[in-house]
mmJSON file of the N, C-alpha and C atoms, coordinates in Angstrom:
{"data_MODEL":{"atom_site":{
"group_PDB":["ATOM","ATOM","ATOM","ATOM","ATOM","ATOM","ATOM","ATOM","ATOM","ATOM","ATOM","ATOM","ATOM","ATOM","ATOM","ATOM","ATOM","ATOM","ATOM","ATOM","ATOM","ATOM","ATOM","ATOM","ATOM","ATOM","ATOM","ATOM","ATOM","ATOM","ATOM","ATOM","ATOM","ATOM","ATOM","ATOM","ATOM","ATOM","ATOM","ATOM","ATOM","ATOM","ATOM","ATOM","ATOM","ATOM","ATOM","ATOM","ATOM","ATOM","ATOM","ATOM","ATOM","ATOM","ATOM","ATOM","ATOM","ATOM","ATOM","ATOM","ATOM","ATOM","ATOM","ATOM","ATOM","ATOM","ATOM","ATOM","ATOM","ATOM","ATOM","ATOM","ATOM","ATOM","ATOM","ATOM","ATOM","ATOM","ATOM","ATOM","ATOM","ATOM","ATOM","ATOM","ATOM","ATOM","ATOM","ATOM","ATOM","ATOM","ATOM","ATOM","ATOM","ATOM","ATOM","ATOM","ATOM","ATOM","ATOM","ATOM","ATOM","ATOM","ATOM","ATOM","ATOM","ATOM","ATOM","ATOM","ATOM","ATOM","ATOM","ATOM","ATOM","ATOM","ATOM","ATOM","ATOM","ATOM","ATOM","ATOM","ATOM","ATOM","ATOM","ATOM","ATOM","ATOM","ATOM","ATOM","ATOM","ATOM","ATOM","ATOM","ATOM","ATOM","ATOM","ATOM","ATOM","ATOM","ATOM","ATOM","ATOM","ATOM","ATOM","ATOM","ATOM","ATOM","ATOM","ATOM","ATOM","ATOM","ATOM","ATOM","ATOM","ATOM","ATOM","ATOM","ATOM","ATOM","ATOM","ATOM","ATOM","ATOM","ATOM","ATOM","ATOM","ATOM","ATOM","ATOM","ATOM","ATOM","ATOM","ATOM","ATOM","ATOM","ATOM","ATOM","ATOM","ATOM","ATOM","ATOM","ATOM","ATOM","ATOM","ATOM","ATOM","ATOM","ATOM","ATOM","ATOM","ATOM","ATOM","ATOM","ATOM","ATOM","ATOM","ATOM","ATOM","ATOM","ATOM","ATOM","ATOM","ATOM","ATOM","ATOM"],
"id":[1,2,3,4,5,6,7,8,9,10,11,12,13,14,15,16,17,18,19,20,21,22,23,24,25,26,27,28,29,30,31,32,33,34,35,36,37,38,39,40,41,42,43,44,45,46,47,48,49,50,51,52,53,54,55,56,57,58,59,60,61,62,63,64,65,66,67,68,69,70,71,72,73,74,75,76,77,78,79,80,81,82,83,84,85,86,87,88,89,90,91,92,93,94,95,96,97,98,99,100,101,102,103,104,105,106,107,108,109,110,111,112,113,114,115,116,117,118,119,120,121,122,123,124,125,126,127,128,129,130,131,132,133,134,135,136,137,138,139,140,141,142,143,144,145,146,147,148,149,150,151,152,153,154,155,156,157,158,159,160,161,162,163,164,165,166,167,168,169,170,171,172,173,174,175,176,177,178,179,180,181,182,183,184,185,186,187,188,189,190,191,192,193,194,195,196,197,198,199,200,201,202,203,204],
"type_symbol":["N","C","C","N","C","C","N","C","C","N","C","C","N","C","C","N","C","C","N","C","C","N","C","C","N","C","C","N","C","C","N","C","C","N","C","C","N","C","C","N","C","C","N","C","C","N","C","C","N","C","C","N","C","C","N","C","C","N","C","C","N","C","C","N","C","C","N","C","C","N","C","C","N","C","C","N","C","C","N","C","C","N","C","C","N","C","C","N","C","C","N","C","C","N","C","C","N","C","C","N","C","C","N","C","C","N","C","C","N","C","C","N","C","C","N","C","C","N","C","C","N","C","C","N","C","C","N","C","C","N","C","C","N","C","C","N","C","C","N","C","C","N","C","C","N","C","C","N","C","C","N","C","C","N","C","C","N","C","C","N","C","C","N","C","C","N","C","C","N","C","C","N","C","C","N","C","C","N","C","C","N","C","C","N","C","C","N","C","C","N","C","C","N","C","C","N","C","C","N","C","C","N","C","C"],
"label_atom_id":["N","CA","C","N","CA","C","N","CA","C","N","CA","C","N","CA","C","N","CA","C","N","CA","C","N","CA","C","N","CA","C","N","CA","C","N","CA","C","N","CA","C","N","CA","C","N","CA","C","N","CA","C","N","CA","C","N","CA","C","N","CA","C","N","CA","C","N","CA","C","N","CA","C","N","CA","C","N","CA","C","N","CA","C","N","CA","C","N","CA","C","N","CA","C","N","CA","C","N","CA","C","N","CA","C","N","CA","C","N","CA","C","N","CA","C","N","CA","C","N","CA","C","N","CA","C","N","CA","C","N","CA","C","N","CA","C","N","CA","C","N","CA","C","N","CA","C","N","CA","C","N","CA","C","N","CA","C","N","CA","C","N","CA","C","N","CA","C","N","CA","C","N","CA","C","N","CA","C","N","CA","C","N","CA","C","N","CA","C","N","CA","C","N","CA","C","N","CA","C","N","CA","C","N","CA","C","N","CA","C","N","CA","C","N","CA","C","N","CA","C","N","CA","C","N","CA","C","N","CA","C","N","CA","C","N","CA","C"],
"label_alt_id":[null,null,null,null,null,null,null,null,null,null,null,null,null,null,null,null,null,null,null,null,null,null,null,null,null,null,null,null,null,null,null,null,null,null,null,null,null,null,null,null,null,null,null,null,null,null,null,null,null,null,null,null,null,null,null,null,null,null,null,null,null,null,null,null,null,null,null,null,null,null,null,null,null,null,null,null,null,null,null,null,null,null,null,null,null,null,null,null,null,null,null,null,null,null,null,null,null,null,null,null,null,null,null,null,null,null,null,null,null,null,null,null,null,null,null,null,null,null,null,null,null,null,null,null,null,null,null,null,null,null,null,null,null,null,null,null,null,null,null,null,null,null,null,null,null,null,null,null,null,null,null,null,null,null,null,null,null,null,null,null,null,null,null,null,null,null,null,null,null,null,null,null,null,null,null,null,null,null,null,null,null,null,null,null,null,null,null,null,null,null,null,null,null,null,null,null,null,null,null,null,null,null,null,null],
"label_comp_id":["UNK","UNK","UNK","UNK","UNK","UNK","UNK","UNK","UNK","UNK","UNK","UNK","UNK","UNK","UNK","UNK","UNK","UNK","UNK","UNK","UNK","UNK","UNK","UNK","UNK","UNK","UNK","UNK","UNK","UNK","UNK","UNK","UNK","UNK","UNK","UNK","UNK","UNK","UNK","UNK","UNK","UNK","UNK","UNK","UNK","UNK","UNK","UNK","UNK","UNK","UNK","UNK","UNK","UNK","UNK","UNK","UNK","UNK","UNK","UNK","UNK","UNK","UNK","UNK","UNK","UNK","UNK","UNK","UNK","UNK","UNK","UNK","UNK","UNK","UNK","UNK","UNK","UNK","UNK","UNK","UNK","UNK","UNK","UNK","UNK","UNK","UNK","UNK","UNK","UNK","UNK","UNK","UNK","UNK","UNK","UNK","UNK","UNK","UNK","UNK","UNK","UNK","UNK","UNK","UNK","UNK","UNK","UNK","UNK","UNK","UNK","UNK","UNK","UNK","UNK","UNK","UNK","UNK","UNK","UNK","UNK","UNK","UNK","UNK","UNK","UNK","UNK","UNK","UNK","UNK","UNK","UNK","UNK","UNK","UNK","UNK","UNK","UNK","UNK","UNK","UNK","UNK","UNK","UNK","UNK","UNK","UNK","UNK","UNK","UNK","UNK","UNK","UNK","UNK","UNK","UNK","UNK","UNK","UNK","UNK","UNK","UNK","UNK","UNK","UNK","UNK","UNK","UNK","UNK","UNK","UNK","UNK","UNK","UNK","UNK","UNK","UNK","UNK","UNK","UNK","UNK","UNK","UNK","UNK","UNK","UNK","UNK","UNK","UNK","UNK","UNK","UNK","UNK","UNK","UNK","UNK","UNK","UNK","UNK","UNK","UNK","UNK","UNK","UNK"],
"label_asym_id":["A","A","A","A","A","A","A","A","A","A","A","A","A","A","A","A","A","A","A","A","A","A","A","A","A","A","A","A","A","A","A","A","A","A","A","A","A","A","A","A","A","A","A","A","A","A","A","A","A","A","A","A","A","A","A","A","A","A","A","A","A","A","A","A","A","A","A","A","A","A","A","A","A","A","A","A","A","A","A","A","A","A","A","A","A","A","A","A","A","A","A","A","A","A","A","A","A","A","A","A","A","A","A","A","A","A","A","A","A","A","A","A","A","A","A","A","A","A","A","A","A","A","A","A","A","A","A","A","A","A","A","A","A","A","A","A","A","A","A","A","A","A","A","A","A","A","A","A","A","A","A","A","A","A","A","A","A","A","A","A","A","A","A","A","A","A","A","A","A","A","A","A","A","A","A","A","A","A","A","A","A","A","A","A","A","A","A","A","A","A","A","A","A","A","A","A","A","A","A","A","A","A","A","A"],
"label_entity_id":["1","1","1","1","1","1","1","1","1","1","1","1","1","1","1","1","1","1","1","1","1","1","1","1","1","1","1","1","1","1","1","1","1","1","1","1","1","1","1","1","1","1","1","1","1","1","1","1","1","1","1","1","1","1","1","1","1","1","1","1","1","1","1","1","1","1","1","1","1","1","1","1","1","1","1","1","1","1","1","1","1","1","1","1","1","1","1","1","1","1","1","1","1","1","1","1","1","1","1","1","1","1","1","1","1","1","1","1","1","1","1","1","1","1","1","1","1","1","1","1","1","1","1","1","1","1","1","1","1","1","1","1","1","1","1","1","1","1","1","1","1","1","1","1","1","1","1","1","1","1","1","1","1","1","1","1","1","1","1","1","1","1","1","1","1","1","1","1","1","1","1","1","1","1","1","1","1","1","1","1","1","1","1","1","1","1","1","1","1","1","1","1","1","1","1","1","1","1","1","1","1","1","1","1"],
"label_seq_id":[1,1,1,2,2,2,3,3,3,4,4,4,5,5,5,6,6,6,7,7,7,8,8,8,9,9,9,10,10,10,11,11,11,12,12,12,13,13,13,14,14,14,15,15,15,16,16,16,17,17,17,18,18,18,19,19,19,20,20,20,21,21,21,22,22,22,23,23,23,24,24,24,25,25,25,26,26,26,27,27,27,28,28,28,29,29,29,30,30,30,31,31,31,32,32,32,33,33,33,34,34,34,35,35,35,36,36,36,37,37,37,38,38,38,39,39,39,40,40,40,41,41,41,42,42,42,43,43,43,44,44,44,45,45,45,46,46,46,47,47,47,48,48,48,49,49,49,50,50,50,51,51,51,52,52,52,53,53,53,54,54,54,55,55,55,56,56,56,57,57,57,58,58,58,59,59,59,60,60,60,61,61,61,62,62,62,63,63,63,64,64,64,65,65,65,66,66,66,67,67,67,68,68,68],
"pdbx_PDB_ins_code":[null,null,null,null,null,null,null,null,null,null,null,null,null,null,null,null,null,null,null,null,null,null,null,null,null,null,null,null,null,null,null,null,null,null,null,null,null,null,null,null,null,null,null,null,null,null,null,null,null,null,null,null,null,null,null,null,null,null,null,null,null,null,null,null,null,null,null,null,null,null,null,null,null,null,null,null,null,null,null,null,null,null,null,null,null,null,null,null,null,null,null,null,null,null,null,null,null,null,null,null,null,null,null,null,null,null,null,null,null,null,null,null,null,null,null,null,null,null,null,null,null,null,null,null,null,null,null,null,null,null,null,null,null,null,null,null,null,null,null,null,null,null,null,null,null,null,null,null,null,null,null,null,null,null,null,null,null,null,null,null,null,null,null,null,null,null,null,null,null,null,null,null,null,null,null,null,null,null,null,null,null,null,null,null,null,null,null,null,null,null,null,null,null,null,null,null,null,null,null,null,null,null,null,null],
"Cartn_x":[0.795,0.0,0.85,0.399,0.976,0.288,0.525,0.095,-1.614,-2.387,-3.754,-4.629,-4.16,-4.499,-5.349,-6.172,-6.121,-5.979,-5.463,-4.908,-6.32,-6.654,-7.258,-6.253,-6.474,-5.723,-6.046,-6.761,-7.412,-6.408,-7.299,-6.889,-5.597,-5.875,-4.709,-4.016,-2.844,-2.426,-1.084,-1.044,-0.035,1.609,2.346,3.921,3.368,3.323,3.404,1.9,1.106,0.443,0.47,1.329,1.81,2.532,3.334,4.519,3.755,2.978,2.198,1.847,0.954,0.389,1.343,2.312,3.561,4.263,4.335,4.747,3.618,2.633,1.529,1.394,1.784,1.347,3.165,4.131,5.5,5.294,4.661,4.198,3.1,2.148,1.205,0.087,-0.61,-1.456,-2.554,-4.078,-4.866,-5.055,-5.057,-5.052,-6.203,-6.884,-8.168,-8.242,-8.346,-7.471,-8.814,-9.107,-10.105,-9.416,-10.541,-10.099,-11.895,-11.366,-12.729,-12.406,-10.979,-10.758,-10.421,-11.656,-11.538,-9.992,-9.487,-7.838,-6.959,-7.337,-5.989,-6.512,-7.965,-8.719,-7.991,-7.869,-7.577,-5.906,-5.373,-3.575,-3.446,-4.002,-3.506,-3.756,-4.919,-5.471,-4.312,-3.671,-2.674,-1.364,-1.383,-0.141,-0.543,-1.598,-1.763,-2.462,-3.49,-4.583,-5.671,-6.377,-7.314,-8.608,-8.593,-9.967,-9.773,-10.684,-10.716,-12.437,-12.447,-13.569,-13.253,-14.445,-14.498,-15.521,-14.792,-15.782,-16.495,-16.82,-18.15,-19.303,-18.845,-19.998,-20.338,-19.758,-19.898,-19.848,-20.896,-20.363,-18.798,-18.003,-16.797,-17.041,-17.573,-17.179,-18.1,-19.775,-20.613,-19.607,-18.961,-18.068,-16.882,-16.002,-14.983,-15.884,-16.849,-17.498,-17.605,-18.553,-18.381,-17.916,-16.483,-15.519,-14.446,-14.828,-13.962,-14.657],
"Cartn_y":[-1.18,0.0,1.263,2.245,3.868,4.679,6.074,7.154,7.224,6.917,7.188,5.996,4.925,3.918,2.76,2.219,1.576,-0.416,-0.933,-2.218,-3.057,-4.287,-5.226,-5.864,-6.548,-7.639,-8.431,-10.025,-10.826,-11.542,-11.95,-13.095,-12.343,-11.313,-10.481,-11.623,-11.825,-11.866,-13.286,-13.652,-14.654,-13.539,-13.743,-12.659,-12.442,-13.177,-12.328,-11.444,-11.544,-10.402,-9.536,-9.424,-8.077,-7.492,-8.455,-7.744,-6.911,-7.362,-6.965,-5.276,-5.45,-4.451,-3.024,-3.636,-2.537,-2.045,-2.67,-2.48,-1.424,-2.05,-0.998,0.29,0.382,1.556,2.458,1.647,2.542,2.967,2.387,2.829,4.184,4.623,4.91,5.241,4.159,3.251,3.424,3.021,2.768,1.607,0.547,-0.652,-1.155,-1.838,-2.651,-4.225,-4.196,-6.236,-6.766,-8.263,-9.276,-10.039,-10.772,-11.77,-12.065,-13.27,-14.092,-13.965,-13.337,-12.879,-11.438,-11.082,-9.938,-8.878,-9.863,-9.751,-9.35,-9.981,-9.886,-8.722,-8.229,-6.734,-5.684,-6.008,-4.882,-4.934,-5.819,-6.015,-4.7,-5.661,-4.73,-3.391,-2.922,-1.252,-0.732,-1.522,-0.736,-0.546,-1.752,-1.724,-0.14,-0.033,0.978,0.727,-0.207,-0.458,0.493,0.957,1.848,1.296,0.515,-0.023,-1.882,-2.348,-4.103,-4.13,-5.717,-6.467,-7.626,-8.234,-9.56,-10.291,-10.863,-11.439,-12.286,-13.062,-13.56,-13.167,-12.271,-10.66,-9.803,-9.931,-8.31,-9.063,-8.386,-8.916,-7.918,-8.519,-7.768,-7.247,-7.487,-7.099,-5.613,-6.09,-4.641,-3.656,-3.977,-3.314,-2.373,-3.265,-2.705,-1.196,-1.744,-1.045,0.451,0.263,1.336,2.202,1.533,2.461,3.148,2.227,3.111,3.655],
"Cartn_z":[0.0,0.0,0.0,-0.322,-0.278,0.463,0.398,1.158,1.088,1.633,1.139,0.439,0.408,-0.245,1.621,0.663,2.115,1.958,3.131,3.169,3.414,2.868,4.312,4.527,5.625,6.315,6.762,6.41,6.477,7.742,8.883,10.014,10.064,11.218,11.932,12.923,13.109,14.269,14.359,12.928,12.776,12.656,12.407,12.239,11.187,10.21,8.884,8.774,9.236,8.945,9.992,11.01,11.861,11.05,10.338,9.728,8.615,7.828,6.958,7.413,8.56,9.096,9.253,9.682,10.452,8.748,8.029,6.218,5.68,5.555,5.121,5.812,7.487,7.828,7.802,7.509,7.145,5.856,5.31,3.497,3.81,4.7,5.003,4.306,4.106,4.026,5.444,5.465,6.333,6.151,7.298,7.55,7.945,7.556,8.015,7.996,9.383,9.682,10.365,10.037,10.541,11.117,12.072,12.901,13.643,14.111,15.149,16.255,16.807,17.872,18.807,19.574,20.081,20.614,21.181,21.49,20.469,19.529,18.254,17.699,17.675,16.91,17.807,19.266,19.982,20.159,20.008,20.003,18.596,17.316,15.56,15.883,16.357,16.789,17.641,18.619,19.227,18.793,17.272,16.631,15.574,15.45,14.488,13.611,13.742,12.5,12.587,11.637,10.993,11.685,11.799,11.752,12.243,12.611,13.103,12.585,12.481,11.812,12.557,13.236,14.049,13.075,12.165,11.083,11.713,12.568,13.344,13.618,13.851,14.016,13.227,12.157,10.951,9.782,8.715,7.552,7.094,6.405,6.184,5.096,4.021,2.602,3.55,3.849,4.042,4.761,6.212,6.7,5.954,5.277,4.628,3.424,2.188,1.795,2.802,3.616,4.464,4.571,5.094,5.785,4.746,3.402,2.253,1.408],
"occupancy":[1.0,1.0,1.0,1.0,1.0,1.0,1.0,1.0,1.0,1.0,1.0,1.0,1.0,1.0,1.0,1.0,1.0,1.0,1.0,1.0,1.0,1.0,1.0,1.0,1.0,1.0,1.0,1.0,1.0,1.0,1.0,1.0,1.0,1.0,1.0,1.0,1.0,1.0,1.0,1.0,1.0,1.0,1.0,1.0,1.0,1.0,1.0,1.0,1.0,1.0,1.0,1.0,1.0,1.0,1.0,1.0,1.0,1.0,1.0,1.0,1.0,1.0,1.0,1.0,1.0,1.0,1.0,1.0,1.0,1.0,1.0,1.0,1.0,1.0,1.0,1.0,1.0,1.0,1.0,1.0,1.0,1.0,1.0,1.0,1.0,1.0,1.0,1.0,1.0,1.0,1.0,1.0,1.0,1.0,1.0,1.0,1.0,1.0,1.0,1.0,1.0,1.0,1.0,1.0,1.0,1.0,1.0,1.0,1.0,1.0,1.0,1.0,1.0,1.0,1.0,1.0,1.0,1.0,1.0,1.0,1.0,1.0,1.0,1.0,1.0,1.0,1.0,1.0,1.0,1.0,1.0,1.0,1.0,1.0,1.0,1.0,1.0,1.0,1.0,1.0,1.0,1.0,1.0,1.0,1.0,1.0,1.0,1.0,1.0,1.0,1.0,1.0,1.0,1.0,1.0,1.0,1.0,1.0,1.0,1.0,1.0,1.0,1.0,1.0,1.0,1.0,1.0,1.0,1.0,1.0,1.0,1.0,1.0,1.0,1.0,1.0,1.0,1.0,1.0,1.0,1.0,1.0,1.0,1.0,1.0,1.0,1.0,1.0,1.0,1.0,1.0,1.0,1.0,1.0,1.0,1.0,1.0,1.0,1.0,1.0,1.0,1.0,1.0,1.0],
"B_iso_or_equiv":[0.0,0.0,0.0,0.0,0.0,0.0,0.0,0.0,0.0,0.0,0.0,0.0,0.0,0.0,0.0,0.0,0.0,0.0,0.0,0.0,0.0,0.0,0.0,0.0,0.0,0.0,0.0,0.0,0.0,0.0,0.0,0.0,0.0,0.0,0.0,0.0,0.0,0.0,0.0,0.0,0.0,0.0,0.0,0.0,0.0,0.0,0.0,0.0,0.0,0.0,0.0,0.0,0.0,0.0,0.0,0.0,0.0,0.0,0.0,0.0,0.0,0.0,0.0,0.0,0.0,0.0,0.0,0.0,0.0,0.0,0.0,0.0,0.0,0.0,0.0,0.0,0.0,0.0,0.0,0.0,0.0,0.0,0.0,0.0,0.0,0.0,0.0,0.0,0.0,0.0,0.0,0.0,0.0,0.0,0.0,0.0,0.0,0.0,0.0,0.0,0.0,0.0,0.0,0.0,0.0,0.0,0.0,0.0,0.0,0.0,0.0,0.0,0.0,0.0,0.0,0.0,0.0,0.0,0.0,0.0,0.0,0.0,0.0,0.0,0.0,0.0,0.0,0.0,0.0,0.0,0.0,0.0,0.0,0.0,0.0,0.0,0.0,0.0,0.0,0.0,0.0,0.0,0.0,0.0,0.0,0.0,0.0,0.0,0.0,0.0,0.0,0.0,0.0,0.0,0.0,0.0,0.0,0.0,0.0,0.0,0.0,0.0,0.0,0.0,0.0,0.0,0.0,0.0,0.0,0.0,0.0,0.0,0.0,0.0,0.0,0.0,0.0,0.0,0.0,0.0,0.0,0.0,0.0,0.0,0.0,0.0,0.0,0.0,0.0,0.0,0.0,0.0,0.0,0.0,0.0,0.0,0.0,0.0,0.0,0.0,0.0,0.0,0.0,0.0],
"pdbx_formal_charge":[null,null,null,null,null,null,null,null,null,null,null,null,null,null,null,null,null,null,null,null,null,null,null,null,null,null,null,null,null,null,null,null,null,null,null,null,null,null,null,null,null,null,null,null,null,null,null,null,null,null,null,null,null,null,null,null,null,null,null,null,null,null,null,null,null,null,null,null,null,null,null,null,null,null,null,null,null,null,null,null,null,null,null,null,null,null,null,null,null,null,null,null,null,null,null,null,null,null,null,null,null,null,null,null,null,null,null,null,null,null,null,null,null,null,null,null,null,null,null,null,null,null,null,null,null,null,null,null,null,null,null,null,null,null,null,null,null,null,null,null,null,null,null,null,null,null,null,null,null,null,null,null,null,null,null,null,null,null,null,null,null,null,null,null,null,null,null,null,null,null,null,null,null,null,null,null,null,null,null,null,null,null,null,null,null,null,null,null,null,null,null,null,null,null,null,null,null,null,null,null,null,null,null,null],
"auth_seq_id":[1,1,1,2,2,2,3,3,3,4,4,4,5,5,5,6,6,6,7,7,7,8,8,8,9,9,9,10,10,10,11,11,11,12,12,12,13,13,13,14,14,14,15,15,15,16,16,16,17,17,17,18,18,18,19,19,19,20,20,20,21,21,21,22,22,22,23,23,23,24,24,24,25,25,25,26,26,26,27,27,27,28,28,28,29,29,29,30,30,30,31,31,31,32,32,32,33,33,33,34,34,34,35,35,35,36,36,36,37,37,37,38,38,38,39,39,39,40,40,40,41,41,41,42,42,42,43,43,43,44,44,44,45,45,45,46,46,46,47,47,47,48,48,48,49,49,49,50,50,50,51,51,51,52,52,52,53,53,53,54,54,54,55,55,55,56,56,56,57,57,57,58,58,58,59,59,59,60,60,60,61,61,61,62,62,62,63,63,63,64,64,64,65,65,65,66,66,66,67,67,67,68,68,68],
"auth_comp_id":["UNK","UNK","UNK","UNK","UNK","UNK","UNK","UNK","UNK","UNK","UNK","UNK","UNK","UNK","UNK","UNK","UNK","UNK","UNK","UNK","UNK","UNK","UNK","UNK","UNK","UNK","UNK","UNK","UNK","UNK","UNK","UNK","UNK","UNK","UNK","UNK","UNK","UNK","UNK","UNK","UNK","UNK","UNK","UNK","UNK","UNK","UNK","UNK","UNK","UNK","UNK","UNK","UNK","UNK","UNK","UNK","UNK","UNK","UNK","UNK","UNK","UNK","UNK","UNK","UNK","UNK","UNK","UNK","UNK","UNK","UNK","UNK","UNK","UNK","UNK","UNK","UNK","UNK","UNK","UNK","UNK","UNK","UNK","UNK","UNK","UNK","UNK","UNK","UNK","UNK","UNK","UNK","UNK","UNK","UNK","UNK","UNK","UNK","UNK","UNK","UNK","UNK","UNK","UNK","UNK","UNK","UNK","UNK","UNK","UNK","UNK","UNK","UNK","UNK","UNK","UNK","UNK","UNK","UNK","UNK","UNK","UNK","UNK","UNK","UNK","UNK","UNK","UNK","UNK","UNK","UNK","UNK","UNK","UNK","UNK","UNK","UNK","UNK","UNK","UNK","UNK","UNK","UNK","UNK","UNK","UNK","UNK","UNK","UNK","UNK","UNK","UNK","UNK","UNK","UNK","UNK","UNK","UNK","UNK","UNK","UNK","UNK","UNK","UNK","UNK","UNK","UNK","UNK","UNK","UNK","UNK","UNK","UNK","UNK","UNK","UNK","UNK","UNK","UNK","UNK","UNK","UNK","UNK","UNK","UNK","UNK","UNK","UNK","UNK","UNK","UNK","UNK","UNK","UNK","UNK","UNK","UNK","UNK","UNK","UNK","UNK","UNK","UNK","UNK"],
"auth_asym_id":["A","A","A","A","A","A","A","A","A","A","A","A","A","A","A","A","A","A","A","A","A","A","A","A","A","A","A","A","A","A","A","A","A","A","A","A","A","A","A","A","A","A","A","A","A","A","A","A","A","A","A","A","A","A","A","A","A","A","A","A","A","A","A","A","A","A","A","A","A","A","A","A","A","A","A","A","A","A","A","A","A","A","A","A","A","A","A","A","A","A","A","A","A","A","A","A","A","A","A","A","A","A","A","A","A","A","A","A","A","A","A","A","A","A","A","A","A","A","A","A","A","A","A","A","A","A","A","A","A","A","A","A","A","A","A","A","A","A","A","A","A","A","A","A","A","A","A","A","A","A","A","A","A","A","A","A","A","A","A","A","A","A","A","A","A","A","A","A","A","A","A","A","A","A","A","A","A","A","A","A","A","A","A","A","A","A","A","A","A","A","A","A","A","A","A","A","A","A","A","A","A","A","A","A"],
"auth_atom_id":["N","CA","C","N","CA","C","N","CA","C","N","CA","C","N","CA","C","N","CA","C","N","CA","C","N","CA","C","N","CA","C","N","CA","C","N","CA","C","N","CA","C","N","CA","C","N","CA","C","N","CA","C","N","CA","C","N","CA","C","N","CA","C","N","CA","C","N","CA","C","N","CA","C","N","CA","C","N","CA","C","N","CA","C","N","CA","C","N","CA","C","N","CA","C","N","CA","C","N","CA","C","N","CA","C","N","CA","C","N","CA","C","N","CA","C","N","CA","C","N","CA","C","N","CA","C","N","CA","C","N","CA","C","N","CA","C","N","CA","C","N","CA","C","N","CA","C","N","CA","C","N","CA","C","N","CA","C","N","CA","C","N","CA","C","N","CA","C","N","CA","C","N","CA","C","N","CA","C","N","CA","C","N","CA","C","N","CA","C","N","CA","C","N","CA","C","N","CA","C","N","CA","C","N","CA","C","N","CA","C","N","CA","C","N","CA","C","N","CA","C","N","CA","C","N","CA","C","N","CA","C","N","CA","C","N","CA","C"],
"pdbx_PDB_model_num":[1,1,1,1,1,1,1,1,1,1,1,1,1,1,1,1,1,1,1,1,1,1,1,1,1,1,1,1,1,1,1,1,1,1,1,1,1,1,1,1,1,1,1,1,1,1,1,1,1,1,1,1,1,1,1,1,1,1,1,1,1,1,1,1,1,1,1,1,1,1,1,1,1,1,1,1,1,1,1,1,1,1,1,1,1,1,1,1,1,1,1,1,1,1,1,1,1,1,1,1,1,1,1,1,1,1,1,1,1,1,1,1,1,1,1,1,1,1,1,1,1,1,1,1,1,1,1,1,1,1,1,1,1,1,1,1,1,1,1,1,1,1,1,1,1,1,1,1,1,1,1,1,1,1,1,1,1,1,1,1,1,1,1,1,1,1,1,1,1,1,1,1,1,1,1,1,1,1,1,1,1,1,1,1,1,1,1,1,1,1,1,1,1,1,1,1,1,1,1,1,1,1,1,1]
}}}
């Protein structure tokens, strides 16, 4: 991603998609990461994600739509 562009980030919370996360937002980029787990939504947000999606609970595509 680049300046103004925005990321998803499907199933936050393995290394490579931290690493992902922390890449996109040095690129700066807005980051928008899923997960089924409440913990890992609120860990990525403190790494610096834009936005979290607990796909259990939300539809994502309606969500993401949304928010871009």
């Amino acid at each position: 991603g680049r300046a103004g562009e925005t990321v998803l980030i499907p199933g936050i919370g393995s290394g490579v998609s931290i690493a992902m996360l922390q890449f996109a937002r040095l690129c700066g980029a807005r980051t928008i990461v899923t997960s089924s787990a409440h913990a890992k939504l609120k860990r990525a947000e403190a790494l610096g994600a834009w936005a979290g999606i607990h796909y259990r609970e939300e539809d994502v595509v309606r969500r993401v739509l949304a928010l871009t």
